[in-house]
C-alpha positions as CSV (number, residue, x, y, z in Angstrom):
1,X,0.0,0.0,0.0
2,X,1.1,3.5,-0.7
3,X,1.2,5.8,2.1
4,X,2.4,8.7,0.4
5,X,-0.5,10.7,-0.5
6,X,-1.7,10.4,3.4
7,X,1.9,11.5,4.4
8,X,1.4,14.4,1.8
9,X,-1.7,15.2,3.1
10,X,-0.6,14.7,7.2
11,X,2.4,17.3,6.4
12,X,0.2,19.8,4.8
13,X,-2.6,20.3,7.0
14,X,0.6,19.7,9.6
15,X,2.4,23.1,7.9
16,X,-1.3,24.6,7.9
17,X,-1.7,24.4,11.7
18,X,1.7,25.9,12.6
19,X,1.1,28.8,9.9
20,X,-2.3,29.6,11.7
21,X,-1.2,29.1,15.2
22,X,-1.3,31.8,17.8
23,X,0.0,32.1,21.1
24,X,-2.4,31.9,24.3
25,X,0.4,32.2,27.1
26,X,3.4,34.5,26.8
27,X,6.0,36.8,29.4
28,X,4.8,34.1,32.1
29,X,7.7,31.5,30.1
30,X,10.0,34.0,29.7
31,X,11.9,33.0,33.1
32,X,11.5,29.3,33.0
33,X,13.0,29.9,29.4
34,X,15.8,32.1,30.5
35,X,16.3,29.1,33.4
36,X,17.0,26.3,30.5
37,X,18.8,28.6,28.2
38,X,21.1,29.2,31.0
39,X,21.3,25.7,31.7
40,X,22.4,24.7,28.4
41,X,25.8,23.6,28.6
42,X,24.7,21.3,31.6
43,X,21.8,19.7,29.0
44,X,24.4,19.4,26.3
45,X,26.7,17.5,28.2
46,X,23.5,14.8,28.9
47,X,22.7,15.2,25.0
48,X,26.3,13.7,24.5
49,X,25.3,10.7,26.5
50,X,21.6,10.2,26.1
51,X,21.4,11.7,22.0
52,X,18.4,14.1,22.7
53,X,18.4,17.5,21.6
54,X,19.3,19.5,24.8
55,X,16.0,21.3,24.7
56,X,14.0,18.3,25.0
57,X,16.0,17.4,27.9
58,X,15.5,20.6,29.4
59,X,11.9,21.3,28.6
60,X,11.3,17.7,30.3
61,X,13.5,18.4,33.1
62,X,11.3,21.6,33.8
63,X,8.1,19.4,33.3
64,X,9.0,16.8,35.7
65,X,11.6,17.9,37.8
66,X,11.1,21.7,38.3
67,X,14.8,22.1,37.0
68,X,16.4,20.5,40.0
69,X,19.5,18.7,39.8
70,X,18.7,16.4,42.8
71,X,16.0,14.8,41.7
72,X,15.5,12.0,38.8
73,X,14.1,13.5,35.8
74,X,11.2,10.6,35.3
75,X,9.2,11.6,38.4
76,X,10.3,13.8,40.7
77,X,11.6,11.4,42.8
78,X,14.8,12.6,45.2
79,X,17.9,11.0,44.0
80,X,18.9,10.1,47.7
81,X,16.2,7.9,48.1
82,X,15.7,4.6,46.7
C-alpha cells in the first residue's frame, strides 16, 4: 500500500496548523525559558550521553523535575532515596 499521499496530506494540513497558530500564554515563560537557556551547557553535556536534543531534555526536566538537579528527571523522585 502507498502511504504517500496520506503523508502528503498529514504534512500539509501539519504546515497549515503551525502557519495559523497563535500564542495563548506569553511573558509568564519567559523565566522558566531564561532558566534552561542558561542551563544549556549542563543539557548538552547529557545530549552527548543520552542523543536528545538538549532542549528536550531541558523542557522535560522543567516538566518533571522543576529544573532540580537532585531529583531524577522521570518523576520527581529525590535522587537520595531509593
Amino acid at each position: 500500500m502507498d502511504h504517500a499521499p496520506l503523508l502528503s496530506l498529514s504534512l500539509s494540513l501539519n504546515q497549515h496548523r503551525w502557519q495559523s497558530a497563535k500564542f495563548t500564554r506569553g511573558p509568564e515563560f519567559a523565566p522558566v525559558a531564561k532558566r534552561l537557556v542558561a542551563a544549556k551547557a549542563s543539557y548538552q553535556e547529557i545530549k552527548q550521553i543520552a542523543g536528545v536534543p538538549w532542549f528536550v531534555i531541558a523542557v522535560v526536566h522543567q516538566r518533571e523535575a522543576l529544573q532540580r538537579w537532585d531529583c531524577s528527571i522521570a518523576q520527581d523522585d529525590p535522587s537520595t532515596k531509593v
